[in-house]
N, C-alpha and C positions, 0 to 999 in steps of 0.2 A: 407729463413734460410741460414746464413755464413755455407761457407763449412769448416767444420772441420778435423783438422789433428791429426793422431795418431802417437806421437814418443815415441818410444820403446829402451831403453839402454839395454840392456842383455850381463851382465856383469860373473864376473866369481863364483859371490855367491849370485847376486841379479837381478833381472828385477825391471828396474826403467823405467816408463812409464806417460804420461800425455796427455791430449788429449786439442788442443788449438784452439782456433777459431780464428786465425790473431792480435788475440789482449792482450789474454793473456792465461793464464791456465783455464780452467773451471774445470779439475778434475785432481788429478796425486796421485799415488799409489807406490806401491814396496811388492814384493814376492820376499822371496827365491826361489833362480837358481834350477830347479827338482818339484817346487810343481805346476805343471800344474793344477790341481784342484783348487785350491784357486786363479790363473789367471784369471779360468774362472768364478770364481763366480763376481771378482772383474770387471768382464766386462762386466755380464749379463746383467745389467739395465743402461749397459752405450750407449750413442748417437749414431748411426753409426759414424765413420768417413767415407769422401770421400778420404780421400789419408791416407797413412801408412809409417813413416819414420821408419827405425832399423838399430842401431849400435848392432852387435852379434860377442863378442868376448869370447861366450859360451862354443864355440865348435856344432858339427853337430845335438849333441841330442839337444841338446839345442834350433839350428833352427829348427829344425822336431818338437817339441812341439810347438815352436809358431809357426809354419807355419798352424798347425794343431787347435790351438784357433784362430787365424784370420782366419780360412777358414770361418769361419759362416758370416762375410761381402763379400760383393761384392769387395771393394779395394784390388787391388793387390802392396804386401808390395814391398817397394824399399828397398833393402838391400846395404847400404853404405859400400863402400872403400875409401882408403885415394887414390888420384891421384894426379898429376902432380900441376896442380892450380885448384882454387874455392874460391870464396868470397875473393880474396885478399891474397889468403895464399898461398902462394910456398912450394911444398914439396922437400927440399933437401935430405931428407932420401935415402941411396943407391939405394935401390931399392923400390920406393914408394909405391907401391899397400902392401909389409908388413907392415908398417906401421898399429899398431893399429884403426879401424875403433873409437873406442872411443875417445883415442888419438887426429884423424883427427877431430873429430867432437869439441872435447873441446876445440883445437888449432883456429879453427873456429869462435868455440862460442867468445872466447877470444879477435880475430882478430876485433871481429864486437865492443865487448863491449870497449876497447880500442884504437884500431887504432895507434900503437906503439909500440917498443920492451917490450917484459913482459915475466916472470914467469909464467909458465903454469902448476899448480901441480894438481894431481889427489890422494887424499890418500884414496886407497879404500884397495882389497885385497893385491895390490902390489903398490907402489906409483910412478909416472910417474913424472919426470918432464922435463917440456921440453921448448925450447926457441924461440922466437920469435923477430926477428931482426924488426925497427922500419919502414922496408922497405916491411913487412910481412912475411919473407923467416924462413921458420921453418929450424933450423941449425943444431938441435938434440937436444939428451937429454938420460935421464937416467932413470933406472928403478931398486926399491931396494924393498925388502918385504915391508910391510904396517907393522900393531902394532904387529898384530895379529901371521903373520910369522915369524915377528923379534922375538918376545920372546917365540918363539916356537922352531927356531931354537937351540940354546941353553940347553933345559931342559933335552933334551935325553932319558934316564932310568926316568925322577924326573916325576911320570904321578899322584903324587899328588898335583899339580900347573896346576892353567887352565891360560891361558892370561886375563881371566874378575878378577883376584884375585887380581891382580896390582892394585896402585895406581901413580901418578907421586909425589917425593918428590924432592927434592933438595940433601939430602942427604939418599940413603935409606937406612934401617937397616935390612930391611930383604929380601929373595931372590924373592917376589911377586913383591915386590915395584922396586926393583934394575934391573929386566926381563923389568917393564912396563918402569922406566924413563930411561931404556938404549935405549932402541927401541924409544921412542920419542925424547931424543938426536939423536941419529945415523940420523934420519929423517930429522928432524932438521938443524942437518949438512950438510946434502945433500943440501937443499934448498941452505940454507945459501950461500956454497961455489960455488953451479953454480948461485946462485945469484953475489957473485965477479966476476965469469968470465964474466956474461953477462954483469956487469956494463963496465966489461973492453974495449968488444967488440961494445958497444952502446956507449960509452962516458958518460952514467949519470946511473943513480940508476933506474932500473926497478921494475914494479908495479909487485906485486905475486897475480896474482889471485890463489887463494885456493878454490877447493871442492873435494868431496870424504865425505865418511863414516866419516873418522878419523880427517877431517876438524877442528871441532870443538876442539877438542881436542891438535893439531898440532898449531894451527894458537896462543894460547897465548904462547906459546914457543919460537916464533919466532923475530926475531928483523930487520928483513926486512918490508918493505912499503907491508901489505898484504889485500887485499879484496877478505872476504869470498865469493864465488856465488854458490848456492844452482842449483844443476842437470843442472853441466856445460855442461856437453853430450848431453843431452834433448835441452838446449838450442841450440847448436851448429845444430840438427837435424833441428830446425824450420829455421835455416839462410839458412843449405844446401837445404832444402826444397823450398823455396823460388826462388830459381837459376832457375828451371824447373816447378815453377807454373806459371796456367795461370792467375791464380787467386791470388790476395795478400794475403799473411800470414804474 
């Protein structure tokens, strides 16, 4: 039987997880960040794995709960940091080990599926974007609320408007609509313009990989070269995983 790997994103409102056998997904899932119950139900009838990958940019409770549903395997989980090098990627980040572990892991993912300077966006609860020179060298990047903060920002006192009441318009007429297509302009823009700079710094137009939550959403907005990739973190966990197996994944 393939030994099987468990990669765990635990992020700041979701645990996104899949369990892969070298070849591809055989199962993958997502719990809200706090409902450790429905974790475990979600993992009862699942396969052992032999090894445990985790990006945890949770916070502590957040590891204490999963350290606490992975205790019923035998595997003992590796919990990732961003570092120095790994698969090809340079961390210029001042001081690398801050460096987002999801961050590092997507930058990764990226590094592998590409091989060339690109767009590294993450649009989840906050949106990340970050760059990558054609040489690997992560150079920096940026971090702006997601949909959901941006148009929360703003409302103040107004607590009869929720962010799911929006819709995006071109021109909107009322303040549901005008909170949501501001917040995906603003976003948008972000991309956009470290998209210029990175063109400037590569010589040519960089590829945007795009995922996150708000992916969908985000990416027809856009007018840069984008490809959507579905649990860029998750993927990123199987390449760093690989570095120190003995076995292929």
């Amino acid at each position: 039987m393939k030994p099987l790997l468990l990669a765990v994103d635990s992020g700041n409102t979701r645990i996104k997880w899949g369990l892969h056998d070298g070849h591809g997904w055989l199962k993958q899932g997502a719990v809200a960040q706090g409902k450790k119950e429905l974790l475990e139900q979600e993992w009862k009838s699942l396969r052992e794995p032999s090894r445990i990958v985790i990006s945890n940019v949770g916070g502590v409770e957040a590891k204490a709960a999963l350290s606490e549903v992975i205790s019923r395997w035998e595997a003992e989980p590796h919990w990732i940091t961003a570092v120095d090098y790994q698969r090809g990627v340079r961390n210029y980040y001042t001081y690398p080990a801050q460096l987002g572990s999801d961050r590092w892991a997507a930058l990764v993912a990226a590094w592998e599926l590409e091989g060339q300077g690109c767009l590294v966006v993450d649009a989840g609860t906050a949106m990340t974007v970050d760059a990558l020179s054609d040489t690997g060298e992560f150079l920096g990047g940026i971090i702006t609320p997601g949909i959901d903060l941006m148009q929360k920002i703003p409302l103040g006192n107004i607590t009869s408007l929720k962010p799911e009441d929006g819709k995006y318009c071109d021109y909107p007429d009322n303040t549901a609509d005008a909170l949501y297509s501001g917040a995906i302009h603003a976003m948008a823009g972000a991309v956009e313009r470290m998209a210029v700079l990175l063109a400037g710094t590569l010589g040519h137009v960089p590829e945007c990989i795009l995922s996150g939550g708000a992916a969908q959403q985000l990416q027809p907005r856009l007018t840069v070269n984008t490809k959507v990739v579905d649990n860029l973190v998750l993927q990123g966990l199987i390449v760093i995983a690989r570095e120190s197996s003995e076995a292929p994944l």
